[in-house]
Backbone as CSV, one residue per row, in Angstrom:
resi,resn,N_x,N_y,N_z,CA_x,CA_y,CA_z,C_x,C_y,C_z
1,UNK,0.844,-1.189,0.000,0.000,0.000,0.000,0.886,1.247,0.000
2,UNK,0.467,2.124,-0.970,1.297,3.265,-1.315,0.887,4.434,0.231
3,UNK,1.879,5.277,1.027,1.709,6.385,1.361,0.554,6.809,1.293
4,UNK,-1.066,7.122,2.081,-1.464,7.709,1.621,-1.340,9.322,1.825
5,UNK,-2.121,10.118,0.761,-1.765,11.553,0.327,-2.799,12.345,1.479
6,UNK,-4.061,11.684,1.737,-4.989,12.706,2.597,-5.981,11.935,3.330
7,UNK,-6.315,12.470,4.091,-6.996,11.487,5.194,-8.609,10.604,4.738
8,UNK,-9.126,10.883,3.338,-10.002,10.774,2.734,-9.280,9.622,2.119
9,UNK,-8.061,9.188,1.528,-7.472,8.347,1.150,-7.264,7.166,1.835
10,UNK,-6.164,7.605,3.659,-6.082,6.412,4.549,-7.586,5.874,5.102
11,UNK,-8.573,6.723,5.256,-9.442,5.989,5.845,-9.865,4.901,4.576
12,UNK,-10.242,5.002,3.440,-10.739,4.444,2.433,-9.771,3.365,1.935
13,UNK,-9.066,3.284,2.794,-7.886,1.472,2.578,-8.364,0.813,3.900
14,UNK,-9.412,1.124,4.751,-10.000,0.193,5.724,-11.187,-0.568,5.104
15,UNK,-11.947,-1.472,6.047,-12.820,-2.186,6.152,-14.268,-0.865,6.492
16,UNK,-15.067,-0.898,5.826,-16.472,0.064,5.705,-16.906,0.287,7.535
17,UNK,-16.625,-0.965,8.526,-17.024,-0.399,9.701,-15.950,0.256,10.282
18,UNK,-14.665,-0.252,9.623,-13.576,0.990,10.452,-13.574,1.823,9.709
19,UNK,-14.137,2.150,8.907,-14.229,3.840,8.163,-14.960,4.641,9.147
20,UNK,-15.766,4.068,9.335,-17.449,4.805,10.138,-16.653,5.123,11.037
21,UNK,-15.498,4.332,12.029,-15.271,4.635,13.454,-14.604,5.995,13.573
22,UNK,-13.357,5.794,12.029,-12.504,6.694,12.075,-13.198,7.843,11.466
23,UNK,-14.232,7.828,10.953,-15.159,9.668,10.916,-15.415,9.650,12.233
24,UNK,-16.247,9.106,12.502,-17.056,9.655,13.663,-15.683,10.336,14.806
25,UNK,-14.354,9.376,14.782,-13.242,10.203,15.743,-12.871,11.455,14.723
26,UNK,-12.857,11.512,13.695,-12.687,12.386,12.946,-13.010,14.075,13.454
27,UNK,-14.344,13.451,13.323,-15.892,14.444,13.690,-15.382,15.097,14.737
28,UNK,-15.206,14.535,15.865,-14.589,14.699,17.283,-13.672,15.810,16.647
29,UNK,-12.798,15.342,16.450,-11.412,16.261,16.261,-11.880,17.527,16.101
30,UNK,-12.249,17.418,14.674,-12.524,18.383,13.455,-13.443,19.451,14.671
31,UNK,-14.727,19.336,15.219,-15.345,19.528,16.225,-14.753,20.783,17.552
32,UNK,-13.486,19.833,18.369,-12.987,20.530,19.321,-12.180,21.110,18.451
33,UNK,-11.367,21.013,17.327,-10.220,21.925,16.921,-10.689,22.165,15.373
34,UNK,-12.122,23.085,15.157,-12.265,23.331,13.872,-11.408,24.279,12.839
35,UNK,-10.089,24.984,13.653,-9.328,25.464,12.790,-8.099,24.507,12.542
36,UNK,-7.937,23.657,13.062,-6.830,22.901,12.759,-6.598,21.781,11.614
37,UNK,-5.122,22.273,11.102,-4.855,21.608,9.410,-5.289,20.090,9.670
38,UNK,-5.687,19.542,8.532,-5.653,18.257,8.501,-4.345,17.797,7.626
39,UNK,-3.580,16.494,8.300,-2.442,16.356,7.426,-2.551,15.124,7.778
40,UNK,-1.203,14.175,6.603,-0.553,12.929,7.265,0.909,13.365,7.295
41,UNK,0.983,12.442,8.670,1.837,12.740,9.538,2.649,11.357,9.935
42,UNK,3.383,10.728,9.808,3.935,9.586,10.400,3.270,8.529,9.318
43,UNK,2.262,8.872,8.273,1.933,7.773,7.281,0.021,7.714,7.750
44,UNK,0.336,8.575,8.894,-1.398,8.556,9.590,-2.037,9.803,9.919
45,UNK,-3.528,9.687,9.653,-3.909,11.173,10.185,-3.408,12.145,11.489
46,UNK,-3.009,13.310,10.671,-2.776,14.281,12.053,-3.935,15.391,11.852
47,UNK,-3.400,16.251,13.044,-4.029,17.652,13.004,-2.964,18.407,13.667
48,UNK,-3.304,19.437,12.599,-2.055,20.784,13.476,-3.080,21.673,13.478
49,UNK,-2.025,22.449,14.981,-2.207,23.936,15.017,-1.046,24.273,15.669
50,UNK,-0.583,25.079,15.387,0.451,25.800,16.316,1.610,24.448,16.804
51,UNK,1.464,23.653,15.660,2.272,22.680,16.378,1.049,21.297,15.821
52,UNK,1.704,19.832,16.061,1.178,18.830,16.014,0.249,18.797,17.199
53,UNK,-0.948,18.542,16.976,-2.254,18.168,18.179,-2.617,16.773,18.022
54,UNK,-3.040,16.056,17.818,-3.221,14.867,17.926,-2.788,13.865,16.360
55,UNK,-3.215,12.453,16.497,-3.058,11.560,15.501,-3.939,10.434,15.387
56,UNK,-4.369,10.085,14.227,-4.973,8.423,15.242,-4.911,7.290,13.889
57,UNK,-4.838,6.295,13.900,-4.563,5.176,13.159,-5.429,3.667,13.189
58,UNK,-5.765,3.180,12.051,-6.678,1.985,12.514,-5.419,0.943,12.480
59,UNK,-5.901,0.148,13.366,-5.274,-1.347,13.873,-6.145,-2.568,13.198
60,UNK,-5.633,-4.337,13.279,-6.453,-4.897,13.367,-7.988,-4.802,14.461
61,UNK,-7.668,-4.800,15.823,-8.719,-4.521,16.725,-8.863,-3.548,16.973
62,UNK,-7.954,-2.605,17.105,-8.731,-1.293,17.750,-8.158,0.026,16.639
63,UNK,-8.370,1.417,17.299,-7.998,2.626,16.723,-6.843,2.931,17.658
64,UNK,-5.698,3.444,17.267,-4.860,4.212,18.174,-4.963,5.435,18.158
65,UNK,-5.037,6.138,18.900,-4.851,7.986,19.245,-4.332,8.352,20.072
66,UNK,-3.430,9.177,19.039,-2.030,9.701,19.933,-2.423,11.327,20.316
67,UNK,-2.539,11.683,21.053,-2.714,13.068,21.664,-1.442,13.401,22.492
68,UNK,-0.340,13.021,22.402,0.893,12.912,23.263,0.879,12.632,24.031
69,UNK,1.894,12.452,24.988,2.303,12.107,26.441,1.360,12.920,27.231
70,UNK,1.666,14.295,27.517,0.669,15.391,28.067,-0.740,14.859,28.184
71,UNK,-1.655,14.291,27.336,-2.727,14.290,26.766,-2.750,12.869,27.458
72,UNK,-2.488,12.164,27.223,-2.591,10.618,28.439,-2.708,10.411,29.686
73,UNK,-1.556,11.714,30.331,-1.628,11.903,31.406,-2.505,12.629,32.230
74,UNK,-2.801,13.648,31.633,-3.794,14.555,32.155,-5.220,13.938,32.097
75,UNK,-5.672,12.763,31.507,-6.468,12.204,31.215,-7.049,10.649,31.688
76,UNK,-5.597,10.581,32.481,-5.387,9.274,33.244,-6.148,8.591,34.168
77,UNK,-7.098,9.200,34.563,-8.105,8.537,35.187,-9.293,8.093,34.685
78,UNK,-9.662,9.422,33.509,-11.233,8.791,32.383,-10.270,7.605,31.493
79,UNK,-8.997,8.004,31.223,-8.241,6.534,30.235,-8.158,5.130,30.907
80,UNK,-8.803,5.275,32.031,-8.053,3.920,32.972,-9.113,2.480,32.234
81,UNK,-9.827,2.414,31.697,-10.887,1.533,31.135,-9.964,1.238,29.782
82,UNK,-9.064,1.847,29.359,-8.236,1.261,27.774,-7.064,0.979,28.050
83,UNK,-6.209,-0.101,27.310,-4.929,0.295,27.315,-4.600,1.280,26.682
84,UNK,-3.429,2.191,27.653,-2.885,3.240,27.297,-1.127,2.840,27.538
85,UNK,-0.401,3.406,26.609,0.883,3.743,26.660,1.313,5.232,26.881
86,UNK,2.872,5.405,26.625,3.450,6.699,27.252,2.424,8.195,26.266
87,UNK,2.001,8.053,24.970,1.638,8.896,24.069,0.617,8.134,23.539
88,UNK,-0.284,6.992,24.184,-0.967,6.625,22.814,-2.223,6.130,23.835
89,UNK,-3.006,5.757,23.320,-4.420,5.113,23.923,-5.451,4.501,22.799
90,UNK,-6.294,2.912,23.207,-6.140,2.346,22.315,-8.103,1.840,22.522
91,UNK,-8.666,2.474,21.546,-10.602,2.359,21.606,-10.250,0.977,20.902
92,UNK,-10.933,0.249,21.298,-11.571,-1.597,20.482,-12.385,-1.076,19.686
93,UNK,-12.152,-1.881,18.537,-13.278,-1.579,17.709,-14.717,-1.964,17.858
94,UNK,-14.575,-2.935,18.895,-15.711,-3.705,19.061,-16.723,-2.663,20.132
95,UNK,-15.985,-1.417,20.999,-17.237,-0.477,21.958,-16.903,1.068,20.938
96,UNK,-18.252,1.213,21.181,-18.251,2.844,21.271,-17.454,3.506,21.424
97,UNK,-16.836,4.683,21.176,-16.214,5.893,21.001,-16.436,6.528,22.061
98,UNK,-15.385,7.245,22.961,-15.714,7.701,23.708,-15.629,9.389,23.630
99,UNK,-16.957,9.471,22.652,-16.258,11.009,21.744,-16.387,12.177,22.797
100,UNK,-17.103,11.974,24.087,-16.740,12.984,24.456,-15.650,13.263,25.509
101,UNK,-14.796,12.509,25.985,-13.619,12.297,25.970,-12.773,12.578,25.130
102,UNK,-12.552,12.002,24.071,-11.691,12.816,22.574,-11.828,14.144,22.636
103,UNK,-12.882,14.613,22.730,-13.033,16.275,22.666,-12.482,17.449,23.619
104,UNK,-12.457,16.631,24.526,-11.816,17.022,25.524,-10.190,16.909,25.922
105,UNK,-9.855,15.907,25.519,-8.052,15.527,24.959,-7.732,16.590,24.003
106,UNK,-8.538,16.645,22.818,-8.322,17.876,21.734,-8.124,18.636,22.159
107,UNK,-9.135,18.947,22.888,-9.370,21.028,23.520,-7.757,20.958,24.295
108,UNK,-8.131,19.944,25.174,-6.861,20.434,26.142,-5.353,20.593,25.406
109,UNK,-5.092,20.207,24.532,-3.925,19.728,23.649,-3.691,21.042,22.971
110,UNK,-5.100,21.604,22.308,-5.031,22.834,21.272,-4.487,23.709,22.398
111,UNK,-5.095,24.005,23.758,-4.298,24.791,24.514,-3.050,24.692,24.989
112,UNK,-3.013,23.765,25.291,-1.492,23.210,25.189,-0.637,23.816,24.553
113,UNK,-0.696,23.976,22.855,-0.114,24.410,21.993,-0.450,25.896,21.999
114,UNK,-1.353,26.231,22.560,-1.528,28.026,22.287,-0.504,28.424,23.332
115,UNK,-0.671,28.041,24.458,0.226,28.800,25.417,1.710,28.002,25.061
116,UNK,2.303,27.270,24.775,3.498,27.237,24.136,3.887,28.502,22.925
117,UNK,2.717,28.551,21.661,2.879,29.509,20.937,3.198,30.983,21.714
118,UNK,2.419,31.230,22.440,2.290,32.181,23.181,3.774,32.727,23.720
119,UNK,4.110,31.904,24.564,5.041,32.008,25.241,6.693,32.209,24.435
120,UNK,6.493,31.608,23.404,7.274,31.605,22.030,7.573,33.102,21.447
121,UNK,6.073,33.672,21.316,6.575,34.776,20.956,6.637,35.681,21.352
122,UNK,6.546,35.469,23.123,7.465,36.778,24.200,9.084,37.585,23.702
């Protein structure tokens, strides 16, 4: 499988119910961070603003979404129901989305990156 070019591309090399999953996290994103670029990033969907904000990738079983280290941690107690690693956290394909959770990883992340920007250009 070639690189894909745009996120309309990687989702459309899945299986039709992991398409659905990865809009609907999409939605989420797009949602809490409606100014932020859509790109690929590492071979998988990102989003920027002011910097990289999140990522997420389909698996055989589940979705991965990377919201960074920051974003795991600060989140570490609603994440305790998934496996999570140092930057990553991992929805089954088999439950629900926990989109309003995602939205909330976003938001916090986009700020994240504002007050870094911020502080940048003191």
């Amino acid at each position: 499988m070639t690189k894909p070019a745009t996120i309309d591309e990687y989702i459309s090399g899945f299986p039709p119910e992991t398409q659905e999953i990865m809009e609907q996290l999409r939605a989420a994103i797009k949602a809490a961070a409606p100014q932020a670029e859509e790109v690929i990033s590492y071979a998988m969907p990102g989003y920027k603003l002011n910097g990289m904000l999140v990522w997420f990738g389909a698996h055989a079983n589940h979705i991965g979404f990377y919201p960074r280290g920051s974003g795991i941690e600060t989140f570490e107690k609603e994440l305790a129901g998934y496996k999570v690693s140092k930057g990553t956290v991992q929805f089954p394909l088999n439950k629900p989305l926990p989109i309003g959770l995602i939205k909330k990883m976003v938001k916090f992340r986009v700020k994240e990156n504002m007050a870094k920007a911020a502080s940048r250009a003191r």
